[in-house]
Each structure stands twice: as C-alpha cells, then as structure tokens.
ZAMARGU-4260 file (C-alpha; in steps of 0.2 Angstrom, whole numbers, plus 5000, padded with zeros to 4 digits):
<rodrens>
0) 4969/4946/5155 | 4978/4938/5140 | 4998/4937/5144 | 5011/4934/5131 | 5026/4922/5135
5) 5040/4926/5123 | 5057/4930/5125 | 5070/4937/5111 | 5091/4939/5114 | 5105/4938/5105
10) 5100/4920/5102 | 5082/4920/5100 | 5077/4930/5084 | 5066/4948/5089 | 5053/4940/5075
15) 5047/4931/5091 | 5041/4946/5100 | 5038/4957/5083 | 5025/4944/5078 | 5016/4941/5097
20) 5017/4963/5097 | 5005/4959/5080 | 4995/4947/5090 | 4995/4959/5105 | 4986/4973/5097
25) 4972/4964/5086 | 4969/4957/5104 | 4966/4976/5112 | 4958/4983/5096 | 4947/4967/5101
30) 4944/4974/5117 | 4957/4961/5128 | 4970/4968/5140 | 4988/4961/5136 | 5003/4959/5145
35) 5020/4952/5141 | 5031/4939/5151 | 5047/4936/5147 | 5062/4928/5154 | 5074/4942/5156
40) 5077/4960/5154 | 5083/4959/5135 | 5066/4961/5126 | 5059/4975/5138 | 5063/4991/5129
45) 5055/4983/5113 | 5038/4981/5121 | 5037/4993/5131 | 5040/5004/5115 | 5025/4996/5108
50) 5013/5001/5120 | 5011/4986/5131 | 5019/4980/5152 | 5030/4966/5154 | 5035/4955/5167
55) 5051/4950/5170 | 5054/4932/5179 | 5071/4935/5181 | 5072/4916/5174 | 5081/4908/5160
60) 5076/4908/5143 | 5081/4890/5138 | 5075/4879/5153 | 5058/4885/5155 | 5053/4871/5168
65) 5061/4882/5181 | 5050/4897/5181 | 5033/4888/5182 | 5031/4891/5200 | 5033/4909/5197
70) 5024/4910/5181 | 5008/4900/5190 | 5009/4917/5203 | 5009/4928/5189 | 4994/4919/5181
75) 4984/4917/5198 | 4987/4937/5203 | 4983/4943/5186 | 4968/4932/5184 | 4974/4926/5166
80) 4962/4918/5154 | 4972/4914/5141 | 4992/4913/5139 | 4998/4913/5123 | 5016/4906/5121
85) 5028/4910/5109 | 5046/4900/5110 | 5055/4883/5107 | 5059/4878/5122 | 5041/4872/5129
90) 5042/4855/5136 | 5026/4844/5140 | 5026/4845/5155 | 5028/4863/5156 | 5011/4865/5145
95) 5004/4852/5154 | 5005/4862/5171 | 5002/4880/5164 | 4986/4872/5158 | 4979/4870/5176
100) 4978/4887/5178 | 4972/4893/5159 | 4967/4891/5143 | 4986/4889/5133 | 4990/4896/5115
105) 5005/4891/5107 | 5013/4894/5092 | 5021/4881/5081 | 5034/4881/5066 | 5043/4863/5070
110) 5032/4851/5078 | 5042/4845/5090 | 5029/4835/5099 | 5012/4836/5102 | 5008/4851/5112
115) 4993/4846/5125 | 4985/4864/5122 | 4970/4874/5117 | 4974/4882/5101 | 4988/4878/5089
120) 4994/4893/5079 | 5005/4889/5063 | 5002/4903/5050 | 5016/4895/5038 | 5014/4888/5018
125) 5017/4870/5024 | 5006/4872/5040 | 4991/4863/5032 | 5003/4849/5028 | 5010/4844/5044
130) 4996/4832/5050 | 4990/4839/5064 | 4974/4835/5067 | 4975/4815/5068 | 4990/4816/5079
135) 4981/4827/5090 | 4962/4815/5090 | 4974/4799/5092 | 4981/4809/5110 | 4961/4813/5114
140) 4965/4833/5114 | 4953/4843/5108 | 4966/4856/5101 | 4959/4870/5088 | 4970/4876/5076
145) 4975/4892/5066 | 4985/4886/5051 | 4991/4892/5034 | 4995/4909/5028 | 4982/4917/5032
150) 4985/4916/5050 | 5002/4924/5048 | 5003/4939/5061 | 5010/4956/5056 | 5008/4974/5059
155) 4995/4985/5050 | 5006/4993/5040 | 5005/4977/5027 | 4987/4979/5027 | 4981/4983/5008
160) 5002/4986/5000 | 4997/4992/4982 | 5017/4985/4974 | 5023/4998/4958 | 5034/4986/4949
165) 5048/4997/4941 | 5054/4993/4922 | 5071/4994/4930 | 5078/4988/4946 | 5089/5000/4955
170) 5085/4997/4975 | 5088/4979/4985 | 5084/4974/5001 | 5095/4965/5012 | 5088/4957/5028
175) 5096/4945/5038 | 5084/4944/5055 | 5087/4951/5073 | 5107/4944/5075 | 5113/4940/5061
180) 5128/4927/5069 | 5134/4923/5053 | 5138/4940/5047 | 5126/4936/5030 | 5124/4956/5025
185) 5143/4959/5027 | 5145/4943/5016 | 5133/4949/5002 | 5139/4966/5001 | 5159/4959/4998
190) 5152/4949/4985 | 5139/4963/4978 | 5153/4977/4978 | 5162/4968/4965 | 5148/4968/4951
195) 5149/4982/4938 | 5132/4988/4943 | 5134/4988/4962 | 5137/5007/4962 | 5120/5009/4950
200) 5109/5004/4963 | 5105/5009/4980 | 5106/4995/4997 | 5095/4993/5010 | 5101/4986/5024
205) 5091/4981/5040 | 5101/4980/5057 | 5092/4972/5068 | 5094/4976/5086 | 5104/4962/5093
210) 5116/4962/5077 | 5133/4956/5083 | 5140/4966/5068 | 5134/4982/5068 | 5147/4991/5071
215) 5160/4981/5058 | 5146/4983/5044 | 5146/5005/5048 | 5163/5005/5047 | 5167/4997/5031
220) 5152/5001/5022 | 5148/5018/5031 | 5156/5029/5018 | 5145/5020/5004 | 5134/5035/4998
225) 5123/5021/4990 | 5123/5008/5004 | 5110/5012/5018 | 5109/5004/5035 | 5091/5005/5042
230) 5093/5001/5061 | 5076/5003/5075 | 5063/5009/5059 | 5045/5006/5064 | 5041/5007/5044
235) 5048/4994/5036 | 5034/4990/5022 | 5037/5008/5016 | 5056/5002/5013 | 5048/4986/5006
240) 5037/4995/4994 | 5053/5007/4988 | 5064/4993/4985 | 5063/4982/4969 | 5069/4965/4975
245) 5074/4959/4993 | 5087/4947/5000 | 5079/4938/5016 | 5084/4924/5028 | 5069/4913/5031
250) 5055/4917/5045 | 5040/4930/5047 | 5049/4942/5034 | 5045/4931/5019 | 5028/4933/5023
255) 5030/4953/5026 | 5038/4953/5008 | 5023/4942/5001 | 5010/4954/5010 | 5021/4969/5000
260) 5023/4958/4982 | 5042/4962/4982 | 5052/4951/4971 | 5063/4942/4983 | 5080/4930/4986
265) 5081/4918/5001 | 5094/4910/5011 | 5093/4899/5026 | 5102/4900/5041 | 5091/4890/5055
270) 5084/4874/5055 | 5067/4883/5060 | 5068/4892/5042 | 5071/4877/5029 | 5053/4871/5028
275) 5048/4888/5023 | 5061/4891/5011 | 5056/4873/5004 | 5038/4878/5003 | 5038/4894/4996
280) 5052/4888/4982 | 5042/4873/4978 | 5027/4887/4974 | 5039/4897/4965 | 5035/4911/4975
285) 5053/4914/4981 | 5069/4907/4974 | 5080/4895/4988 | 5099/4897/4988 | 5102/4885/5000
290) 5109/4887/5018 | 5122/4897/5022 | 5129/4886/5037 | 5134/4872/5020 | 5143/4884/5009
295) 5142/4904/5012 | 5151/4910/4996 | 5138/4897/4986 | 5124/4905/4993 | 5133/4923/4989
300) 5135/4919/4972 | 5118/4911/4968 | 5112/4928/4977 | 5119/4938/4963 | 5115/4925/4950
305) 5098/4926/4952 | 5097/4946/4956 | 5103/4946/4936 | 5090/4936/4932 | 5076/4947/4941
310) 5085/4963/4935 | 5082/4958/4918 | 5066/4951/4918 | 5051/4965/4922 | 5037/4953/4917
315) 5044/4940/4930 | 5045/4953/4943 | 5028/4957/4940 | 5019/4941/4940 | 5029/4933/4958
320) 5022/4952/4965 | 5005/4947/4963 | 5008/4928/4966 | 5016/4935/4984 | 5004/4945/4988
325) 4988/4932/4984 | 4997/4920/4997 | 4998/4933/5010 | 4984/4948/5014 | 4990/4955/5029
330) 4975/4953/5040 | 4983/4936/5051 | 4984/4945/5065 | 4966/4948/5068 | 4963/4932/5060
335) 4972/4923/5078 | 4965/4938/5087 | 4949/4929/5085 | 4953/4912/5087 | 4960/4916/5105
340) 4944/4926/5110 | 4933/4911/5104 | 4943/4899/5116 | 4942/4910/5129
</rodrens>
C-alpha cells in the first residue's frame, strides 16, 4: 500500500492534491494500491471524485506533529510501504519518525531544510539548481531525487497536446489557483473591460473550488455574453487548447500551459511561486509581471501591456508554443511513478 499525505482548504492551494491525484494514478496503472490521508474533511469530495479512499485524521493541517501517533496506526494497519507527502508544513522531526515505519517521499518547491527522506521530488525549472545533492551527502542521507521538468506530475489529458496557433487572438485564459484571496480575476477583468477590444474577445475564467469570490465575480460579470466562468471542469487542457493566451499565478499551471504550448502571462501571489516565475522569465518562456501583494494595479496594467504585445505578434506566439511545450512533455507523472516503485 502507497498512502498519500496531502491536504488542500481555503489556505492550501487544490494544486496540492491535483498533482498527488496525477501521482496516484501512474502509481495504480503501475499496479500499486493508493490511498489518501489528509488532515480534515475539506479535500474529501475531490478524491473521492477521482477514484481513490481517504482517511481523515481529524488533525490539523498546519502543526502536523500532532497526528503522528495516529498517522504511525494508519501506516501499521494498512501495511504501508511508501508514504508519499505533499505539504509545507513537515518538520524534521515529523519525517524523522514517519520514517521508522516506511519508506517516505516528499515533494519540494522551497527547500526549507534538508528533509531526511527516501526520495526528493522537485519537477520545477530551477530544480536542478538548488544544490541538493551535496547538502544531502554532507548530512550522510542517501536521498534519491526526481528533479526538473520532466518530473512535473499531471493528468493524461496533457499527454501529446498538438497547439493551433491562431493569426488572431480572440480567446484568453484567466487562472488564478484554488482560492484566489486576493480577488486577481475580479481585478483583471475591471482593468480588461475598459480596453476597446475587451468585448472582441471571449474570457475564460477558472473558479476554483475554494474561491472566496465566486459569488461577487457571477454577479458582476454574469450578464457578460463574452466572459465565461469555468467552475469543477475535469477538461481543462481542451479549454487550454481553445484559448489563445493565458493569464496564470505561478504553481503546477505554468507547467499544464507549457505541456499545451499556450502563449501565457504570469503574476505571483505566493512566496512558493516567485522561483518559478523567475525561472521561466529568465528562459523567456513566460513573461513575469511581478507580484501582485507589491502593487495590484501595476501587475494589471503590465497584464494588458503584454496581451497587446502577444495580440500583435503571431510569430512570437508561435515560437514561445513550441519552446513551452519542449520544456514540458506531459509524462512526469509516470516518470515519479517509477521512482517511488524503485525505492520501494
């Protein structure tokens, strides 16, 4: 048995589970049982929708420490190999014990600290970057590691995207992640609507489940025949592949976008998203607007100055869509499958 620790509220971004329900199901087409533990009810419906059983520990989400003792019973009656372990708030300790009782995954986008596990998974740009390796030898762990790009786990439908690159653009993307705090769609639409082309083009927009604004964002943009909210879709590449650029927060999106080779725009939002955002700007795969926690209307208005630019330019769309797409070939699931089954 493989579990998956992982949790996802109106805190903790749904890109946590959505990329471990990736994982989870390279491991069963591998022939691996899964199941899910998480902290509290919040992220059940999601799995369960996906095929796969959780169990709740009724714990709390942000002080992990306190569920070990419960989590240990968990491992010991469902005779887990390997737990693979998907959120911030791990502590040393709390590794340090799991690992008595199996083999430990855990997957990495700030380095923190130098997790005493099995296998490292960190399927960013910059991953190759960060060092790990020496810092791991100098603490005698004899960690493996999944790093780069390639490793980047989503769902098969971003498996083999052929991209159209239209002459003209007339559909955009807006994603701003599970929550969406900071109200970044409502933002960008008041600051779209009042462009003489707004009401040429068609809008995209992706509620996540645990948006905070969802009903403000339906009731003044509602009566938009060209402004469509897209809300629990389980197809989002076909949405990817229909639009002609995309407007994304940092995270596992960027590299759904890459896999689709759709021109895109990013904004930050997270301290977890700005090594991204400086990587894929510094390969000129994506442009960087900055963060929208410094200066929102800055962000808004370098949105719009580079969707200009884009709508203009056909010959760069085309060339960041295959540069996007080499980076990113849609097979990173499987890819960390594999490394887990080796360790095991």
């Amino acid at each position: 048995m493989i579990l998956i620790r992982t949790d996802a509220n109106e805190t903790i971004a749904t890109g946590h589970v959505m990329r471990c329900l990736s994982i989870a199901k390279a491991l069963v087409k591998q022939g691996n049982a899964v199941k899910f533990v998480v902290a509290d009810h919040h992220p059940e419906q999601l799995i369960i929708e996906n095929g796969f059983e959780v169990i709740c520990l009724n714990s709390v989400w942000d002080n992990l420490e306190v569920e070990l003792e419960r989590l240990v019973e968990v491992i010991k009656s469902e005779k887990v190999s390997m737990l693979l372990i998907d959120t911030y708030y791990v502590t040393e300790f709390y590794l340090e014990q799991l690992r008595e009782y199996a083999k430990v995954a855990y997957i990495d986008d700030i380095a923190t600290f130098v997790y005493p596990v099995d296998l490292l998974i960190n399927y960013n740009m910059y991953a190759t970057e960060c060092g790990y390796e020496p810092q791991y030898e100098a603490k005698g762990l004899k960690t493996q590691f999944a790093l780069g790009s390639s490793y980047a786990p989503l769902r098969d439908e971003f498996l083999n995207v052929y991209k159209q690159i239209s002459n003209n653009v007339s559909k955009i993307m807006i994603t701003s992640g599970g929550t969406d705090n900071y109200n970044v769609s409502g933002n960008l639409l008041d600051r779209l609507v009042r462009e003489p082309w707004f009401s040429n083009m068609d809008y995209y927009v992706i509620v996540g489940k645990f948006n905070t604004n969802r009903e403000i964002l339906l009731e003044k943009w509602g009566e938009y025949k060209n402004v469509h909210f897209l809300t629990a879709i389980n197809n989002v590449s076909d949405y990817m592949k229909l639009c002609d650029i995309a407007i994304t927060a940092g995270g596992v999106t960027t590299y759904e976008l890459c896999a689709c080779g759709i021109p895109s725009i990013m904004y930050t939002m997270a301290d977890n998203q700005l090594e991204i955002a400086r990587s894929v700007s510094e390969r000129q795969l994506i442009t960087w607007v900055g963060d929208i926690r410094d200066n929102m209307q800055r962000c808004m208005d370098k949105i719009v100055e580079n969707i200009r630019t884009l709508k203009d330019d056909v010959q760069k769309r085309k060339e960041l869509s295959i540069k996007m797409q080499d980076c990113v070939d849609g097979q990173g699931a499987d890819r960390i499958a594999e490394a887990i089954i080796r360790i095991i």
